[in-house]
VOBA-1610 file (N, C-alpha, C; in pm, whole numbers, padded with zeros to 5 digits, always signed):
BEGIN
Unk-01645-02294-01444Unk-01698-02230-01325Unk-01832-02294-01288Unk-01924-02243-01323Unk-02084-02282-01349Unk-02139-02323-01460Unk-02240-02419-01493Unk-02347-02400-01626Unk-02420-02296-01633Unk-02454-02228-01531Unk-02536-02152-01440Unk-02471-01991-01500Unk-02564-01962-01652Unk-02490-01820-01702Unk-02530-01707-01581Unk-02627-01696-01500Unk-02652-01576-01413Unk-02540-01606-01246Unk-02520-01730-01263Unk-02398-01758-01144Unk-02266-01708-01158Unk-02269-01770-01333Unk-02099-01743-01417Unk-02064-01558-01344Unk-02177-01510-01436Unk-02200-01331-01442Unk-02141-01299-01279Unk-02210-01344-01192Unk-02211-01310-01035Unk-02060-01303-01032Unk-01977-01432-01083Unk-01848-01427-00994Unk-01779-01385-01054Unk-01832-01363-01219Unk-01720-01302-01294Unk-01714-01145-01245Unk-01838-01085-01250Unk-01825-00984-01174Unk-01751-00906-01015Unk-01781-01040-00942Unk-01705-01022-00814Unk-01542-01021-00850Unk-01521-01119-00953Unk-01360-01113-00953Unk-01318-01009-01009Unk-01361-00917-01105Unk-01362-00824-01180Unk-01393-00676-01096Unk-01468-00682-00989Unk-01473-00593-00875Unk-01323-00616-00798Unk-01299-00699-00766Unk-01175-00730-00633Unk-01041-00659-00790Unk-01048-00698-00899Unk-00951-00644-00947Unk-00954-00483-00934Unk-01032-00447-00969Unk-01099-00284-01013Unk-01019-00216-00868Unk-01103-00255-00775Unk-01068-00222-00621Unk-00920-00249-00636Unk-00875-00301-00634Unk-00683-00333-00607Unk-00648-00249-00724Unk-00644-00182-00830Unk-00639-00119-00941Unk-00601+00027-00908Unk-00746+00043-00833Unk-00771+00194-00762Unk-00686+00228-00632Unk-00710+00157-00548Unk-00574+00135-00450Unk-00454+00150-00487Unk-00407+00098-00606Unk-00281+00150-00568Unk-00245+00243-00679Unk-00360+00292-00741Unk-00294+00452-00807Unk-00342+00523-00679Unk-00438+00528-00562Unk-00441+00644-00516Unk-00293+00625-00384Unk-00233+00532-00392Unk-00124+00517-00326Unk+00018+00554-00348Unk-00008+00591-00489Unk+00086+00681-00555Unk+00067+00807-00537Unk-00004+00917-00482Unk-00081+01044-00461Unk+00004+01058-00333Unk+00046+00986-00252Unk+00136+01061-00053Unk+00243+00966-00072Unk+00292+00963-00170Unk+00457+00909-00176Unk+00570+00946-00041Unk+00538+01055-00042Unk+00641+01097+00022Unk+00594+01081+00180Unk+00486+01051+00279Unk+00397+01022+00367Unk+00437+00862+00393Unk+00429+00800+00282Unk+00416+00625+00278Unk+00556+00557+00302Unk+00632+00646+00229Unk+00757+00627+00270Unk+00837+00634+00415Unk+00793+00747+00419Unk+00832+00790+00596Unk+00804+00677+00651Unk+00646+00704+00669Unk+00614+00562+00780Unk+00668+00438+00723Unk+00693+00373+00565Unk+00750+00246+00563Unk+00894+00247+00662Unk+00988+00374+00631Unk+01162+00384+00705Unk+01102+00373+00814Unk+01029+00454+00916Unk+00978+00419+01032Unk+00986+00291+01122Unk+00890+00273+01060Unk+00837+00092+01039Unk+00946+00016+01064Unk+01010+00033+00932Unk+01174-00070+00919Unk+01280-00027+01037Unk+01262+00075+01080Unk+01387+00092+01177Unk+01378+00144+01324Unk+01237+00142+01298Unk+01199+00118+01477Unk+01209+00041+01542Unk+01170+00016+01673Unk+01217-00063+01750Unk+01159-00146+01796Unk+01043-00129+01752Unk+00900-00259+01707Unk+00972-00362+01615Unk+01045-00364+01511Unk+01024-00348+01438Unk+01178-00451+01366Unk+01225-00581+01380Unk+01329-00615+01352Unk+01374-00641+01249Unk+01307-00608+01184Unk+01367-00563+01037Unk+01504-00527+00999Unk+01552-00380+01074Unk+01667-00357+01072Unk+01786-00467+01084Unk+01758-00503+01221Unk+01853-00615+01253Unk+01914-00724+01158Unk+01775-00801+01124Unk+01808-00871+01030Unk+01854-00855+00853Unk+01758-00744+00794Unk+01782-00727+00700Unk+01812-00535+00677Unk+01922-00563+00703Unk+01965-00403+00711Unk+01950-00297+00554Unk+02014-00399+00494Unk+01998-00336+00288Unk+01865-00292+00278Unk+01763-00371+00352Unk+01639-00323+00350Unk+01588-00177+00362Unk+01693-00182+00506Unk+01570-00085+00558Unk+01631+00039+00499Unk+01780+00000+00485Unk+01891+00102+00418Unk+01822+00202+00254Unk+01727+00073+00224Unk+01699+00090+00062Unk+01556+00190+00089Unk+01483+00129+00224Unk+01363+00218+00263Unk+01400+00374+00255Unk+01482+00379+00356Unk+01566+00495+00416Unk+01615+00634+00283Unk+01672+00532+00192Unk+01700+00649+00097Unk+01569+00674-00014Unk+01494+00566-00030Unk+01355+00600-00117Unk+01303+00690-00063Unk+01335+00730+00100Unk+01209+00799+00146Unk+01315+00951+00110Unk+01443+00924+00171Unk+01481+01072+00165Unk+01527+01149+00034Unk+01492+01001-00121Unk+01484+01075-00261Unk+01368+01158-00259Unk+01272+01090-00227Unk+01132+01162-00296Unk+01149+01294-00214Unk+01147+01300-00042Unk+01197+01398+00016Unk+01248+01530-00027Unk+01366+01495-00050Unk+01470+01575-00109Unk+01395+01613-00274Unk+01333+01525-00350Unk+01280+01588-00492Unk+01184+01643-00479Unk+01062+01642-00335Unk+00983+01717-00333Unk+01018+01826-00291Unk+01083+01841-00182Unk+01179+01971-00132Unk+01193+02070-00237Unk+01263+02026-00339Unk+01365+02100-00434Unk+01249+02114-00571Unk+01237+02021-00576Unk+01222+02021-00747Unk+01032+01922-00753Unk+00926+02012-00681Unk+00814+01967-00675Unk+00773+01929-00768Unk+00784+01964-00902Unk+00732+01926-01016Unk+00728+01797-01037Unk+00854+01765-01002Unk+00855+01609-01060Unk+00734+01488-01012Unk+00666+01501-00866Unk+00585+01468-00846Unk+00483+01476-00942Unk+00463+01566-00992Unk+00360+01566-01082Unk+00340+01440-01163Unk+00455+01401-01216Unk+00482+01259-01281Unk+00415+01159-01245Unk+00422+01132-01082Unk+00374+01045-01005Unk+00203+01079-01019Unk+00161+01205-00967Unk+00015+01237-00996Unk-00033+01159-01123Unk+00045+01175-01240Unk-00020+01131-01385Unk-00008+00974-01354Unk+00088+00875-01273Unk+00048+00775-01248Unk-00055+00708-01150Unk-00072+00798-01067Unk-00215+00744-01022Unk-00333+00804-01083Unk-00329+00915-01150Unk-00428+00918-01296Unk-00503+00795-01360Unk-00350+00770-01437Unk-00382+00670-01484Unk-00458+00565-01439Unk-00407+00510-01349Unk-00461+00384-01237Unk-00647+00424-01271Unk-00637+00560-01210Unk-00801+00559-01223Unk-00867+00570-01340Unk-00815+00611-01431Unk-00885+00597-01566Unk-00904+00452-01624Unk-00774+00385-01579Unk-00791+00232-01608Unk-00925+00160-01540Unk-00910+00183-01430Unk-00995+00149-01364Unk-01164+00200-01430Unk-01181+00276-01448Unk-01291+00345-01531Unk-01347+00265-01660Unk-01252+00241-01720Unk-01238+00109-01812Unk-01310-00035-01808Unk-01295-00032-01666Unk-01341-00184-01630Unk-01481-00173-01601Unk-01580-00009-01587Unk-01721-00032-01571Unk-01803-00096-01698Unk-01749-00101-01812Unk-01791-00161-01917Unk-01812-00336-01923Unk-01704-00408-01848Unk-01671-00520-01840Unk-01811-00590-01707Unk-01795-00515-01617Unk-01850-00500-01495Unk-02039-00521-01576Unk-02035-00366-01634Unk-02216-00447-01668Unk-02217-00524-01778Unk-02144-00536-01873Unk-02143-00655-01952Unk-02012-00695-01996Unk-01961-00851-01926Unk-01843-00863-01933Unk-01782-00971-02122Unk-01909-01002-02154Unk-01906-01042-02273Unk-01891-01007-02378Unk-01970-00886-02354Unk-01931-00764-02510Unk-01778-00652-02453Unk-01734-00687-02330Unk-01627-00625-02262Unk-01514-00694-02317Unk-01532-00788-02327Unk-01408-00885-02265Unk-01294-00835-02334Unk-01311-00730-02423Unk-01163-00679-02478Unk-01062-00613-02397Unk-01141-00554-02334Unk-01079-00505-02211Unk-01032-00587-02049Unk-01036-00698-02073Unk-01007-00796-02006Unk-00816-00874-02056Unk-00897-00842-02185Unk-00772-00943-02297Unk-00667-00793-02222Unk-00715-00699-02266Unk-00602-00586-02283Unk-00552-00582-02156Unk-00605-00571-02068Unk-00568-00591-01911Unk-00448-00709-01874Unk-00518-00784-01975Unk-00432-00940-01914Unk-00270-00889-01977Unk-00260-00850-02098Unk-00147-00798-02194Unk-00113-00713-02087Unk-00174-00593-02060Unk-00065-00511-01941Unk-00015-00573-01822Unk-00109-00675-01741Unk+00000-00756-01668Unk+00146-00794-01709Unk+00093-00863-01838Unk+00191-00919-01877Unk+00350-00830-01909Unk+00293-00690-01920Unk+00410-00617-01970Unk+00449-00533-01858Unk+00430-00590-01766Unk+00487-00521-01588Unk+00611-00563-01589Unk+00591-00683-01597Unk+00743-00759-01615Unk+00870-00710-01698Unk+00841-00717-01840Unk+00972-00685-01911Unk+01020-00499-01859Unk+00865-00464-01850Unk+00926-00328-01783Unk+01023-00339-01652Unk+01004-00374-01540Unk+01079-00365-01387Unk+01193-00442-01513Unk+01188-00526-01548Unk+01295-00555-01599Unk+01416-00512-01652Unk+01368-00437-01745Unk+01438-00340-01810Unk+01482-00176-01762Unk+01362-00133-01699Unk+01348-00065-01650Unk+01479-00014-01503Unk+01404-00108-01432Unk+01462-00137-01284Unk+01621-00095-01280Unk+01700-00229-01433Unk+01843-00181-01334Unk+01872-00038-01406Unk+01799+00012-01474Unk+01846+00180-01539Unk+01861+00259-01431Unk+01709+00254-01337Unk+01676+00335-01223Unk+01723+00321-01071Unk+01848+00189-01094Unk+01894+00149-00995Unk+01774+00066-00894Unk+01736+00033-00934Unk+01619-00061-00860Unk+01689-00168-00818Unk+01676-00184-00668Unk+01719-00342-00658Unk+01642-00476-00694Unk+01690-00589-00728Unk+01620-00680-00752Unk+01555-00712-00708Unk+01549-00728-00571Unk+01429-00765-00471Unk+01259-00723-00523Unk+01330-00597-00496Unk+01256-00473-00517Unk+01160-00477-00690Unk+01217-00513-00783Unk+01200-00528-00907Unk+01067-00681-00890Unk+01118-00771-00814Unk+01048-00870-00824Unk+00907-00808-00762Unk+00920-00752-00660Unk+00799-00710-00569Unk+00709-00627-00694Unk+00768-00577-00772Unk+00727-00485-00894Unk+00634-00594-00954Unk+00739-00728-01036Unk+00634-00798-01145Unk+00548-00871-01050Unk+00516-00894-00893Unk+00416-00916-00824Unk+00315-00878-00936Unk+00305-00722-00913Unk+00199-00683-00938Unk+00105-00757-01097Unk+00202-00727-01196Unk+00135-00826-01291Unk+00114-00933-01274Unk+00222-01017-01197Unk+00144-01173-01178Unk+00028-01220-01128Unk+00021-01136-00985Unk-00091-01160-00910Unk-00227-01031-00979Unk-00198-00949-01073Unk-00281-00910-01106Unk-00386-00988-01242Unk-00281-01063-01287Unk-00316-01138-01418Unk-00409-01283-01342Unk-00405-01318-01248Unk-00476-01412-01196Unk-00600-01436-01164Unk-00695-01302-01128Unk-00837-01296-01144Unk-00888-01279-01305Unk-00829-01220-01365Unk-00817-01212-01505Unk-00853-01321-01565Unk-00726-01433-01544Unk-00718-01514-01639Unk-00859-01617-01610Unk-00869-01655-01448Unk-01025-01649-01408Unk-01155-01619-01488Unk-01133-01511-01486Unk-01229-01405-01501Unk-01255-01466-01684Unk-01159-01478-01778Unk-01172-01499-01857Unk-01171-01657-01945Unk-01118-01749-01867Unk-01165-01856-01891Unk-01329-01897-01857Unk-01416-01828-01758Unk-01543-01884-01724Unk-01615-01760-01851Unk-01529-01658-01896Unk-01625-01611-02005Unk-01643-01695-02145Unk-01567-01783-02122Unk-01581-01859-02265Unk-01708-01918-02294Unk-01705-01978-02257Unk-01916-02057-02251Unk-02007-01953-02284Unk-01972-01821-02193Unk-02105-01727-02247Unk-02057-01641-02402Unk-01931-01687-02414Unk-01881-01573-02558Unk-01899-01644-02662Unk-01895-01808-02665Unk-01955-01876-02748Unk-02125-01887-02774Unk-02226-01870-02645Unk-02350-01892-02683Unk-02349-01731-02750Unk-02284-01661-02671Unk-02304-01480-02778Unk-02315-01513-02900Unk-02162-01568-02909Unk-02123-01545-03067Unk-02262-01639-03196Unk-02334-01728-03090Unk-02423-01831-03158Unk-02513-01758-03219Unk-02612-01641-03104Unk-02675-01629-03095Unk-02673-01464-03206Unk-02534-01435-03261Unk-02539-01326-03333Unk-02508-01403-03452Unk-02464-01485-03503Unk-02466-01578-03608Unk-02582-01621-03620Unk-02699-01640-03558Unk-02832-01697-03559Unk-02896-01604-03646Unk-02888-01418-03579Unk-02916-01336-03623Unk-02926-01279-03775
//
């Protein structure tokens, strides 16, 4: 990145912010499931909107996501709750990362661990997906999330090397 340890800090931090932020986003996007959906079927099958036309399975696949959650909030509200504990989570994770944020050197475990949960987005939609009837498409759009989440990361943690080595010098000095 830099030689420049107060430059390194700056961007490691900025990249480590832009993750945090995308983190939090989309657990609180899990909270109006049933809202997000609507307007996605909307979206797909309006008349703005040629989606339909061309890719009909699509909007077909929109259409019934929206009228599961629908229909399970209707009936059987609880189950949402499920969803609540996943955007929970999101934010507690996120909570996690203020440690990294003011010091990302004595953090960086939580970086490593981060990078490992990217990594395990994947075998989940994987495995996961065709149980729950997930389409593939759909599954891929899933390990998005780890891929492109593991990428400021891996960033983030290659420019910590230089400063985790003068650390480690400077507590061996000790």
């Amino acid at each position: 990145m830099d030689d420049d340890p107060a430059v390194t800090l700056r961007k490691v931090r900025r990249r480590l912010r832009f993750f945090l932020v995308c983190l939090v986003l989309s657990g609180l996007t899990a909270f109006p499931l049933e809202t997000e959906t609507r307007w996605l079927a909307e979206f797909a099958a309006g008349p703005a909107a040629p989606l339909a036309d061309h890719f009909p399975a699509v909007t077909a696949w929109f259409e019934r996501v929206h009228t599961g959650i629908a229909e399970t909030n209707r009936n059987y509200p609880f189950l949402a709750y499920g969803t609540d504990w996943l955007a929970f989570a999101h934010l507690v994770i996120g909570a996690a990362f203020w440690g990294p944020l003011k010091d990302p050197v004595r953090n960086v475990w939580v970086i490593r661990w981060a990078v490992l949960a990217c990594g395990a987005v994947i075998p989940l939609a994987l495995i996961c997906g065709p149980l729950r009837g997930i389409p593939l498409a759909w599954r891929f759009i899933d390990m998005s999330f780890g891929v492109f989440g593991v990428i400021p990361l891996l960033i983030v943690l290659r420019a910590l090397r230089p400063l985790e080595r003068s650390f480690q010098e400077r507590l061996a000095a000790n």
